[in-house]
Residue frames as a rotation matrix with the C-alpha (Angstrom) as fourth column:
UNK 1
0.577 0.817 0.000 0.00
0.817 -0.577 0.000 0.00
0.000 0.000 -1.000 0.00
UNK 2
-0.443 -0.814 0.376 1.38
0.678 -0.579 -0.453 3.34
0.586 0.054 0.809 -0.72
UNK 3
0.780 0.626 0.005 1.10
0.591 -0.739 0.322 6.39
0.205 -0.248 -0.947 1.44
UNK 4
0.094 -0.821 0.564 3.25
0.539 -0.434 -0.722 9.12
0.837 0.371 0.401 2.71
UNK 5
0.010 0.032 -0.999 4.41
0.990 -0.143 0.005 10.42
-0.143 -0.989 -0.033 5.89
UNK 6
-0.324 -0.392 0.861 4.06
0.626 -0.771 -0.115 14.42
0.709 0.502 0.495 6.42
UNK 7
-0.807 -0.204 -0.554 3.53
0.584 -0.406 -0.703 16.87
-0.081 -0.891 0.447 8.87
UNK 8
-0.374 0.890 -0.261 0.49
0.854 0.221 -0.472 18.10
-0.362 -0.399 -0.842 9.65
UNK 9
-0.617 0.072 0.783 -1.13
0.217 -0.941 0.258 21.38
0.756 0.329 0.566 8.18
UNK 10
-0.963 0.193 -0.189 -2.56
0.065 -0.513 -0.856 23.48
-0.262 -0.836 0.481 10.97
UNK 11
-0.389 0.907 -0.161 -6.32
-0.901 -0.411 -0.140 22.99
-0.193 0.091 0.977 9.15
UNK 12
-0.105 0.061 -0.993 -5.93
-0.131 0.989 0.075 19.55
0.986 0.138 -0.096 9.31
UNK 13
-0.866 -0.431 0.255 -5.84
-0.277 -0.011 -0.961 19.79
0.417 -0.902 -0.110 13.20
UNK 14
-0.052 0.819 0.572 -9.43
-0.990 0.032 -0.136 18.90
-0.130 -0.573 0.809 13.65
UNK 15
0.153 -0.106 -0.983 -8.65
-0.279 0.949 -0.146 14.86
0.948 0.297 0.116 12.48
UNK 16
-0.548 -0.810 0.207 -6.96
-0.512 0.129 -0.849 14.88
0.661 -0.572 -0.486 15.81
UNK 17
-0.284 0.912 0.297 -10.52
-0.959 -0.275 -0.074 14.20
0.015 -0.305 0.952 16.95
UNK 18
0.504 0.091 -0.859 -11.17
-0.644 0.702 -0.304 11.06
0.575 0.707 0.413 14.84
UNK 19
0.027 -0.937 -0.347 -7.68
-0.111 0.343 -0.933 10.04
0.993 0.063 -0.095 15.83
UNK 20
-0.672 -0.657 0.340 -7.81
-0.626 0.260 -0.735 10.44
0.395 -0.707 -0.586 19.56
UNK 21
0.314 0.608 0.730 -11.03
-0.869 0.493 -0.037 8.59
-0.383 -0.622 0.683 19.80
UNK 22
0.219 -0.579 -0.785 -8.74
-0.403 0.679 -0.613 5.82
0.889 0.451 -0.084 17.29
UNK 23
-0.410 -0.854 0.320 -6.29
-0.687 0.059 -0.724 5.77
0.600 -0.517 -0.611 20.01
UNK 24
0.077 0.523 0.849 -8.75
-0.955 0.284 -0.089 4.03
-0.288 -0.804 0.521 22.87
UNK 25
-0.932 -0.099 -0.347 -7.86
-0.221 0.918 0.329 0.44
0.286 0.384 -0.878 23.29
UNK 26
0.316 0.942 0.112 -10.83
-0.936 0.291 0.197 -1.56
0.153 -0.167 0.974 23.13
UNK 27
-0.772 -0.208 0.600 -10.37
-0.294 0.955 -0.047 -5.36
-0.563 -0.213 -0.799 24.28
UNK 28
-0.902 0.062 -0.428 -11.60
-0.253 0.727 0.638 -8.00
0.351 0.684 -0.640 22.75
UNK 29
-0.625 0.519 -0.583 -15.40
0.439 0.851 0.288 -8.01
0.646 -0.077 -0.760 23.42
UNK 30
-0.511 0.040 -0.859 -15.77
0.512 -0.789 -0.341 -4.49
-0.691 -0.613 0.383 24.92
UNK 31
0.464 0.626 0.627 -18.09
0.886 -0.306 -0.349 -2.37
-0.027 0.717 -0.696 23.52
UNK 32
-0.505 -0.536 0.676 -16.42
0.655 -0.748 -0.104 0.81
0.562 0.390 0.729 21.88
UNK 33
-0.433 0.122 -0.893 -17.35
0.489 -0.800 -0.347 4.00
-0.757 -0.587 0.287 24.25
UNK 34
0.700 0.688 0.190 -19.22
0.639 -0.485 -0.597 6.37
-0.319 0.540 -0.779 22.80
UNK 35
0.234 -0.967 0.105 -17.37
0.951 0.206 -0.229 8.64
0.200 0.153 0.968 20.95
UNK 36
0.754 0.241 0.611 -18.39
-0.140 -0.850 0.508 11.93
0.642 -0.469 -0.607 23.07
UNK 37
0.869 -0.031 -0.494 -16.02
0.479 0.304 0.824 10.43
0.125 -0.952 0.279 25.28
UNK 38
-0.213 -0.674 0.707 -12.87
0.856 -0.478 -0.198 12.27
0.472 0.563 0.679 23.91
UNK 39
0.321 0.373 0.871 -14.64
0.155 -0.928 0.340 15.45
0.934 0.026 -0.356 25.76
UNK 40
0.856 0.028 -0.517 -13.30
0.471 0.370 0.800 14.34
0.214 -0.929 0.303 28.94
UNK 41
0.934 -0.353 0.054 -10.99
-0.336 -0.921 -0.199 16.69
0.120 0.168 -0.978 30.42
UNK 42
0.300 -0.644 0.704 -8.33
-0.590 0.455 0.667 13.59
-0.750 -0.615 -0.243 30.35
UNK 43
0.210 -0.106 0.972 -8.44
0.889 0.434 -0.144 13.12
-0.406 0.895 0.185 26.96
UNK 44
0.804 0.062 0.592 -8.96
0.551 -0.454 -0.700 16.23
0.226 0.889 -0.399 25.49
UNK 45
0.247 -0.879 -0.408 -5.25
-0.190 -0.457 0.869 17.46
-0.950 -0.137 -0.279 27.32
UNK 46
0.103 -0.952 0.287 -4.10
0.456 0.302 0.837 15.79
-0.884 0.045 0.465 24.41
UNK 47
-0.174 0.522 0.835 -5.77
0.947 -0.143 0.287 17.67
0.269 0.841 -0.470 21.51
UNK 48
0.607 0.764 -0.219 -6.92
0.788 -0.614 0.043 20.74
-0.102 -0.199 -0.975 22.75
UNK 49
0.757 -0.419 -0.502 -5.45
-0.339 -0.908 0.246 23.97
-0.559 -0.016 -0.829 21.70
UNK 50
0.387 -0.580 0.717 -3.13
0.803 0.594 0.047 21.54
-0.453 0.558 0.695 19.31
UNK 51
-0.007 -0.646 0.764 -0.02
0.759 -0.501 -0.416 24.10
0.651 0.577 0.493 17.74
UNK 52
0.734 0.029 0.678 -0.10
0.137 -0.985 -0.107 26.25
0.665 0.172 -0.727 20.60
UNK 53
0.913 -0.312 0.261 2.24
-0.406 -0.647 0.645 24.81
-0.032 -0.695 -0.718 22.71
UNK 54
0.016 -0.971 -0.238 5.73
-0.994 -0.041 0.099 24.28
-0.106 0.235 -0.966 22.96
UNK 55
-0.697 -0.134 0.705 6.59
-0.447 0.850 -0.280 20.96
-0.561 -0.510 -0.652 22.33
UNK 56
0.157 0.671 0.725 3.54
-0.179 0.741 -0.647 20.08
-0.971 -0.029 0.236 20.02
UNK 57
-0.595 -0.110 -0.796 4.52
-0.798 -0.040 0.601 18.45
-0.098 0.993 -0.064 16.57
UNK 58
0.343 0.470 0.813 1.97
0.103 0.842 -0.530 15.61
-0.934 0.266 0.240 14.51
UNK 59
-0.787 -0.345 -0.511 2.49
-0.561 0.056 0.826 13.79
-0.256 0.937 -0.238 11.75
UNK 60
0.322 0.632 0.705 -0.06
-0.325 0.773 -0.545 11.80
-0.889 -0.053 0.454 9.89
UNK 61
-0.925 -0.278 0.258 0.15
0.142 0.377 0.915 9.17
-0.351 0.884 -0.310 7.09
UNK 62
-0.173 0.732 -0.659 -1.74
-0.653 -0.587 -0.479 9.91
-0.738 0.347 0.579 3.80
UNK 63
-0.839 -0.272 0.472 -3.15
0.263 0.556 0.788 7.64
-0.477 0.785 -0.395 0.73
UNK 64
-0.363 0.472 0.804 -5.01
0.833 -0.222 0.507 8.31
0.417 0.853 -0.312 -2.10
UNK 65
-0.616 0.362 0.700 -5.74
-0.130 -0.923 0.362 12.09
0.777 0.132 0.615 -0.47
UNK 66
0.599 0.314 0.737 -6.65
-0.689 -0.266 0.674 11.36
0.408 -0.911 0.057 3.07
UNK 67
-0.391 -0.786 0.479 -5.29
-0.821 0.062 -0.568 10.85
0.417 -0.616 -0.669 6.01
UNK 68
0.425 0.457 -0.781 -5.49
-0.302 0.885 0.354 7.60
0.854 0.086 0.514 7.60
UNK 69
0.218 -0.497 -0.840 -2.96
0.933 0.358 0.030 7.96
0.285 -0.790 0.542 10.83
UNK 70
0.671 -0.116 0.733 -1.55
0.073 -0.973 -0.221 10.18
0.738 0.201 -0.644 13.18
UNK 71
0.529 -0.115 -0.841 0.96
0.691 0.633 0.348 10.90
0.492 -0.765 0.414 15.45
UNK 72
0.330 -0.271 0.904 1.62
-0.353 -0.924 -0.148 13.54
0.876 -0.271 -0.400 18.14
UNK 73
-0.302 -0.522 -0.797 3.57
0.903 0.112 -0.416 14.34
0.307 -0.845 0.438 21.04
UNK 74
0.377 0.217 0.901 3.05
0.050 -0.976 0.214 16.91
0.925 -0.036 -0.378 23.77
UNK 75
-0.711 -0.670 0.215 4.52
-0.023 -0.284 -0.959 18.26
0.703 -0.686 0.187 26.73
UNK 76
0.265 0.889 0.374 1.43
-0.558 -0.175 0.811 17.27
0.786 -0.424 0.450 29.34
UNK 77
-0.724 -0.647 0.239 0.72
-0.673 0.586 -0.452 15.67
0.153 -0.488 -0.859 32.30
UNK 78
0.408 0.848 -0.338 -1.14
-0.858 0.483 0.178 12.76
0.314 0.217 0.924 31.36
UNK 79
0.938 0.341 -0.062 -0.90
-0.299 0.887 0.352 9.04
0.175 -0.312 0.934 31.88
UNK 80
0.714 -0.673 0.194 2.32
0.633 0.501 -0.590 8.45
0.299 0.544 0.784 30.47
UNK 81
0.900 -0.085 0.428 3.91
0.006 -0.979 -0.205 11.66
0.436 0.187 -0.880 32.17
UNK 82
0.419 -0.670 -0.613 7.34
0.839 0.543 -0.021 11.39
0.347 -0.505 0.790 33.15
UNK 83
-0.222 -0.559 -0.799 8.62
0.809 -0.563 0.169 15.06
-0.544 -0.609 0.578 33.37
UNK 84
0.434 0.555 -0.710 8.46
0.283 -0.832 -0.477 18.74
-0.855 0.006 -0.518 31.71
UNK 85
-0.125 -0.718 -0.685 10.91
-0.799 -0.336 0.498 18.17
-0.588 0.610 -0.532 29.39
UNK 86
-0.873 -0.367 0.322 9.83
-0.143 0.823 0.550 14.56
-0.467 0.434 -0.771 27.99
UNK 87
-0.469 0.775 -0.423 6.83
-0.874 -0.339 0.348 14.79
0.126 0.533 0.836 25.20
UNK 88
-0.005 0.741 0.672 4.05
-0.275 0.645 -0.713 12.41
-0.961 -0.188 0.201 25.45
UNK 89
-0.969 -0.144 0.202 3.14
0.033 0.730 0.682 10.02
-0.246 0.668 -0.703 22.58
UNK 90
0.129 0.783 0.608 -0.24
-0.050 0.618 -0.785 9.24
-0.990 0.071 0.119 20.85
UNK 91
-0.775 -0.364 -0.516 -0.80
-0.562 0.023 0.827 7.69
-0.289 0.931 -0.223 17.72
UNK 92
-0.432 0.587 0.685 -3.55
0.210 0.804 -0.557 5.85
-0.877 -0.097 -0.470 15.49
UNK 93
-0.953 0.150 -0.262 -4.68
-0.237 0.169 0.957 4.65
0.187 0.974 -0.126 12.59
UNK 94
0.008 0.969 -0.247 -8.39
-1.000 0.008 0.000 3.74
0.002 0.247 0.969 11.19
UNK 95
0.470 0.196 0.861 -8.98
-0.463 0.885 0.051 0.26
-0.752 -0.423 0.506 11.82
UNK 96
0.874 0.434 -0.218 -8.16
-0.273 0.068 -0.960 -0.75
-0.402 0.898 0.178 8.27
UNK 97
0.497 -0.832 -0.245 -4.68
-0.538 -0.074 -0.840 0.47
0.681 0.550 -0.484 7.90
UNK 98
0.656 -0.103 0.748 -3.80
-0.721 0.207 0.661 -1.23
-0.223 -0.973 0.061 11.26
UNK 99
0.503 -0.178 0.846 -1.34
-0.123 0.954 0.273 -3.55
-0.856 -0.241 0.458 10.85
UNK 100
0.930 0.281 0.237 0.53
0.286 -0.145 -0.947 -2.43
-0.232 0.949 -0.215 7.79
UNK 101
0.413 -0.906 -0.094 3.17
0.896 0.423 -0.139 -1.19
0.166 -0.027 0.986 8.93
UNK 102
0.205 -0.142 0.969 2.46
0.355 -0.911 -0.208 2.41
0.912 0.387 -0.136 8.70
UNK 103
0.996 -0.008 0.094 1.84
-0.091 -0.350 0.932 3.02
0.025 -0.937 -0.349 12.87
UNK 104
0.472 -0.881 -0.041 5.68
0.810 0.415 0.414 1.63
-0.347 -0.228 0.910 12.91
UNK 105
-0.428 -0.890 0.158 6.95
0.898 -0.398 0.189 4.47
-0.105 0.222 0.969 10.49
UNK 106
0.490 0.467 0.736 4.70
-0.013 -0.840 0.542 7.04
0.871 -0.275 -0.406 11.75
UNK 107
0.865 -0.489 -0.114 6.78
-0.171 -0.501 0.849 6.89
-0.472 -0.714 -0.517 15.15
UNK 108
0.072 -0.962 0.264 10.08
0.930 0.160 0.332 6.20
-0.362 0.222 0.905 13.63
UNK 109
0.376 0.301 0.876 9.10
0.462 -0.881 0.104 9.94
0.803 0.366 -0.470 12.17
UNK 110
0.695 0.331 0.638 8.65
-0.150 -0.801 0.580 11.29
0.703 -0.499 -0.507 15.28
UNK 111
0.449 -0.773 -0.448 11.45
0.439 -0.246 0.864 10.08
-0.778 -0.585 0.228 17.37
UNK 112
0.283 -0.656 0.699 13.69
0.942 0.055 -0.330 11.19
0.178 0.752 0.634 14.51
UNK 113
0.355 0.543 0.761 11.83
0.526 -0.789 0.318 14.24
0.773 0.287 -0.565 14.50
UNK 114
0.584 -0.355 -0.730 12.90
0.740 0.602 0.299 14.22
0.334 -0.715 0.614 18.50
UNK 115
0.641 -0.759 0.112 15.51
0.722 0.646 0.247 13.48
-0.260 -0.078 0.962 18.27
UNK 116
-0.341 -0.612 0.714 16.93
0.934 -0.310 0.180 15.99
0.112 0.728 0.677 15.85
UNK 117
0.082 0.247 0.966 15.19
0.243 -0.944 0.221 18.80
0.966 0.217 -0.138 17.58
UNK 118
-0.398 -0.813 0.424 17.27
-0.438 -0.238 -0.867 18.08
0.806 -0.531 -0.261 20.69
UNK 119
0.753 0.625 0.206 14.30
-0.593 0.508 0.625 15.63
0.286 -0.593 0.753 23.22
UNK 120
-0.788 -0.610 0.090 16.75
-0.615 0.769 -0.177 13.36
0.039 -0.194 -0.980 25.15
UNK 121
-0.840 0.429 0.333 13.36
0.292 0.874 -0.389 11.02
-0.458 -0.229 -0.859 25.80
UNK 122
-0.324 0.927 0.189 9.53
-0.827 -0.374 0.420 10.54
0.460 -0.020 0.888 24.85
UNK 123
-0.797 0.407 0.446 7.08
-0.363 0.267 -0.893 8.77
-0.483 -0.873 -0.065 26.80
UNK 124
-0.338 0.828 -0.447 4.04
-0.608 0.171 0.776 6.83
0.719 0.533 0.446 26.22
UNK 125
-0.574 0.183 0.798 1.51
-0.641 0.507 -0.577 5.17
-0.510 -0.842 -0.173 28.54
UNK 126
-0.157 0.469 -0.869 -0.28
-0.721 0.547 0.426 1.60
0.675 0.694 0.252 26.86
UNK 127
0.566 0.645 0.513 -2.90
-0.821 0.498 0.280 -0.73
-0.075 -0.580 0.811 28.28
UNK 128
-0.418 -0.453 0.787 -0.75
-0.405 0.869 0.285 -4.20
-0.813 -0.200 -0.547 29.38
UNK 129
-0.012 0.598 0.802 -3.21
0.278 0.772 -0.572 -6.09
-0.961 0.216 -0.176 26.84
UNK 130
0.604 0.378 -0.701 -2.80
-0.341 -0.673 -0.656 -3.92
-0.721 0.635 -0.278 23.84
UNK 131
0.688 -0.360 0.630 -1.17
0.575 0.800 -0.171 -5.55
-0.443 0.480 0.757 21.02
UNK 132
0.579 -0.723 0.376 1.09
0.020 -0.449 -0.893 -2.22
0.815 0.525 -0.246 19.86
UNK 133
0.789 -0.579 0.206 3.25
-0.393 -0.218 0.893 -2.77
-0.472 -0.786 -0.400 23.02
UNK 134
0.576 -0.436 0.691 4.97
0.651 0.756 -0.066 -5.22
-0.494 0.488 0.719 20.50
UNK 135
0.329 -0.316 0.890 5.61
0.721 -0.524 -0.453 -2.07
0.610 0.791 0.055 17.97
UNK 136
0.948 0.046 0.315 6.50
-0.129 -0.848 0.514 0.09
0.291 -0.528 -0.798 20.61
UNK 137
0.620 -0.615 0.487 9.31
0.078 0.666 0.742 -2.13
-0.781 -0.422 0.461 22.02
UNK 138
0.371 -0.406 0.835 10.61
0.831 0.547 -0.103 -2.47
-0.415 0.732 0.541 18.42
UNK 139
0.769 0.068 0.636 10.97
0.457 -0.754 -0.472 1.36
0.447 0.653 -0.611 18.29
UNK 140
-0.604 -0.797 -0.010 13.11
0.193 -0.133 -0.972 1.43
0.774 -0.589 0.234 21.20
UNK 141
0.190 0.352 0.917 10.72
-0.687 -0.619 0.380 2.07
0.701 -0.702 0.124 23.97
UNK 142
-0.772 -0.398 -0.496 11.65
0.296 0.467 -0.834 0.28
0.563 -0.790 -0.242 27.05
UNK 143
0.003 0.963 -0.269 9.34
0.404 0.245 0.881 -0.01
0.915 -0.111 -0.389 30.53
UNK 144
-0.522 -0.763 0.382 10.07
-0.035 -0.428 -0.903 1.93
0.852 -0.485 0.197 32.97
UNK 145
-0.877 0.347 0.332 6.98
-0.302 0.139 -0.943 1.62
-0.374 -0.927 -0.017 35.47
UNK 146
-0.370 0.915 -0.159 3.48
-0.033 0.159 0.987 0.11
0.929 0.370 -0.029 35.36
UNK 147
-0.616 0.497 0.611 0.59
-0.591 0.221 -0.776 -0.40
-0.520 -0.839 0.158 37.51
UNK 148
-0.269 0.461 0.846 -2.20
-0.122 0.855 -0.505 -3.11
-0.955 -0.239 -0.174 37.44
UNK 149
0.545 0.443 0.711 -3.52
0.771 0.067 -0.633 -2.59
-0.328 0.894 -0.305 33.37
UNK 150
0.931 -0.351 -0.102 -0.45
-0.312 -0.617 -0.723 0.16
0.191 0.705 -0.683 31.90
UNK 151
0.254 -0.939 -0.232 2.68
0.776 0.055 0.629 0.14
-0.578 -0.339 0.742 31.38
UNK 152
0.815 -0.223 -0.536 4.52
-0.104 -0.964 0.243 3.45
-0.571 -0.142 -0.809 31.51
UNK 153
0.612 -0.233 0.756 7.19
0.550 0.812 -0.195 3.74
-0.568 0.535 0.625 28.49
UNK 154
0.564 -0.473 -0.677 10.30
-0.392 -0.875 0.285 5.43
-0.727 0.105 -0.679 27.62
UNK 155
0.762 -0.563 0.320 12.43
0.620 0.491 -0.612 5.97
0.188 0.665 0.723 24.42
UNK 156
0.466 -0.572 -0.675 15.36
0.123 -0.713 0.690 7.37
-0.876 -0.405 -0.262 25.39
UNK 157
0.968 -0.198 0.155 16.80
0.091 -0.298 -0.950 9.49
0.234 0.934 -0.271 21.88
UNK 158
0.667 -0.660 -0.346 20.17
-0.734 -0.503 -0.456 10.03
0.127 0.558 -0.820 22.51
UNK 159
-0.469 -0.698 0.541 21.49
-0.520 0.714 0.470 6.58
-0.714 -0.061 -0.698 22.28
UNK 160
0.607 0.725 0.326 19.36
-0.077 0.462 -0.883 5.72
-0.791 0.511 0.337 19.02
């Protein structure tokens, strides 16, 4: 499948929607949450006000003229929060493209991205049961803490 990685245009920023209600693992046999849920003021840290603060960059992948993934980082303190200096993670694709390979070189983007804009770490928090803990691992994240259903997850960039 072709598509193309690229940085977001600032009028594309409302997908982020779409995308962070993507993001929600669902187990096997769970019904899917409505998708009002995203309004929660624990979700919508990660989205809200998107390009105004330091620290926020997204990429998404594109094919045939839409966008089909995404992936940002922000400076917050959310699940995954390790410090003021280490961006958060999210990322997600439409059910479809899942598995494709693209979620893999949508972050390989963004640590680069990082990386090369001086981040010694990012961060990500992922349910224990979720099957991208595999692709995470393979980007270089490592575990650094969990509790009973997350584990808490660091790439550290300047040894990549």
């Amino acid at each position: 499948m072709e598509y193309t990685i690229r940085k977001i245009k600032t009028s594309e920023y409302h997908v982020l929607d779409d995308f962070l209600y993507e993001a929600i693992f669902i187990p096997e046999g769970i019904k899917a949450p409505p998708k009002e849920i995203i309004q929660k003021p624990e979700l919508q840290l990660y989205i809200e006000n998107f390009g105004e603060k330091k620290g926020d960059i997204c990429f998404v992948a594109e094919a045939e003229n839409t966008i089909i993934g995404a992936v940002w980082v922000r400076i917050i303190n959310d699940y995954g929060h390790i410090d003021d200096e280490t961006p958060s993670f999210a990322i997600s694709l439409y059910r479809e493209y899942r598995n494709k390979g693209i979620g893999t070189a949508l972050m390989k983007a963004m640590l680069d991205k990082l990386k090369s804009s001086g981040y010694k770490q990012a961060s990500l928090a992922v349910q224990k049961a979720n099957y991208a803990v595999n692709m995470y691992r393979n980007v270089g994240f490592e575990i650094v803490d969990e509790n009973d259903e997350e584990y808490i997850m660091v790439c550290r960039l300047s040894n990549q």
